[in-house]
C-alpha positions, 0 to 999 in steps of 0.5 A, spaced: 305 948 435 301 954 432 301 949 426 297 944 427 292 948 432 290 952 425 289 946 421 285 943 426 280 950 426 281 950 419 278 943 419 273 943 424 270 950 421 270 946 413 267 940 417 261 944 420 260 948 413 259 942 409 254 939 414 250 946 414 250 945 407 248 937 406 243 939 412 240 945 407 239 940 401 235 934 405 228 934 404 223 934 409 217 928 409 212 930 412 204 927 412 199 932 409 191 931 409 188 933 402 186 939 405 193 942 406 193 942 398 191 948 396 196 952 403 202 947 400 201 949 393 200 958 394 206 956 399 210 954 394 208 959 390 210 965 395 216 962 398 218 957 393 222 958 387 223 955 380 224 948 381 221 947 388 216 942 389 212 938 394 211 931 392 206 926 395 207 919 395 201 914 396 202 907 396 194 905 392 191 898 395 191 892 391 197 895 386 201 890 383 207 895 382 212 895 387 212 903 385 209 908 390 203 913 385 208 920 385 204 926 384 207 933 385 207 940 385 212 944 382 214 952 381 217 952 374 218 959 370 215 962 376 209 959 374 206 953 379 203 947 377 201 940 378 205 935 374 204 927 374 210 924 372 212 918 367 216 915 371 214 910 376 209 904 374 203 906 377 203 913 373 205 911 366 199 905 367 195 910 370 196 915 365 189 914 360 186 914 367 188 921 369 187 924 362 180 922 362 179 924 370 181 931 367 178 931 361 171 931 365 173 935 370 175 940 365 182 940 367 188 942 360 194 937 361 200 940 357 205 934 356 212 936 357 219 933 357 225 936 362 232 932 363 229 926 359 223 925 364 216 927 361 211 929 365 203 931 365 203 938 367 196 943 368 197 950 371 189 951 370 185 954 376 184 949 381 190 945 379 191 945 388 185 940 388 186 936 383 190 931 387 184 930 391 180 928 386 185 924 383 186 920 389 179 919 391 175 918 384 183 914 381 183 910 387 178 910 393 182 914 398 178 918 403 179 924 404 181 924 411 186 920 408 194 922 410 199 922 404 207 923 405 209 929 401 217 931 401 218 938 401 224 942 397 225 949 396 221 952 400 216 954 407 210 950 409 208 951 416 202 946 417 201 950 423 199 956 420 194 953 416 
């Protein structure tokens, strides 16, 4: 009877670590207004570490991709940055586009490849409100506009901000 009883605690126990654990690795989505860029992005840089990120994700009018635009802040080598990724539709179409807006905007893109995905990154000053000028100047979002970001790997409390 001690047997079973053992296995039973033993498995439950096994049971309740490995939801902890899935639990700790579902990010958490989130919609965001343009003016918490700049408090998401010093958030990651005071509580994230390499490979956290806060990605946003907008659906452009008129689009004819079935992708969402995805742009991202990331920490890497401690540094954090903005990335445009060359994954989705939108982005690679869009590409000439962002080049040009940072170009005028006096923002330096670095091209970069990690785990065979390449990606525009910028770790100027003011990279956190270079998201804002992409959606409003690249397409025609208003300010007061909410993106959903996915958040990992780090703190971010809208309510503090």
């Amino acid at each position: 009877m001690e047997n079973p009883l053992v296995a039973i605690v033993v498995l439950v126990f096994i049971a309740i670590c490995l939801g902890w654990a899935f639990r700790q690795r579902i990010a958490t989505q989130i919609k965001v207004g343009f003016a918490d860029f700049a408090s998401i992005a010093k958030a990651l840089d005071e509580t994230g570490r390499d490979g956290s990120f806060a990605a946003f994700v907008f659906d452009p009018k008129g689009s004819d991709t079935k992708d969402s635009l995805n742009i991202q802040f990331s920490k890497e080598d401690g540094v954090v940055g903005f990335d445009w990724v060359l994954l989705c539709d939108i982005n690679i179409r869009d590409r000439d586009k962002l080049e040009a807006l940072a170009l005028a905007k006096g923002v330096s893109l670095e091209f970069r490849t990690m785990n065979d995905v390449d990606y525009l990154r910028t770790e100027s000053e003011g990279f956190a409100e270079f998201p804002a000028e992409i959606l409003v100047r690249l397409y025609g979002c208003e300010e007061s506009q909410k993106v959903t970001m996915i958040q990992e790997g780090f703190e971010w409390n809208p309510d503090s901000v």
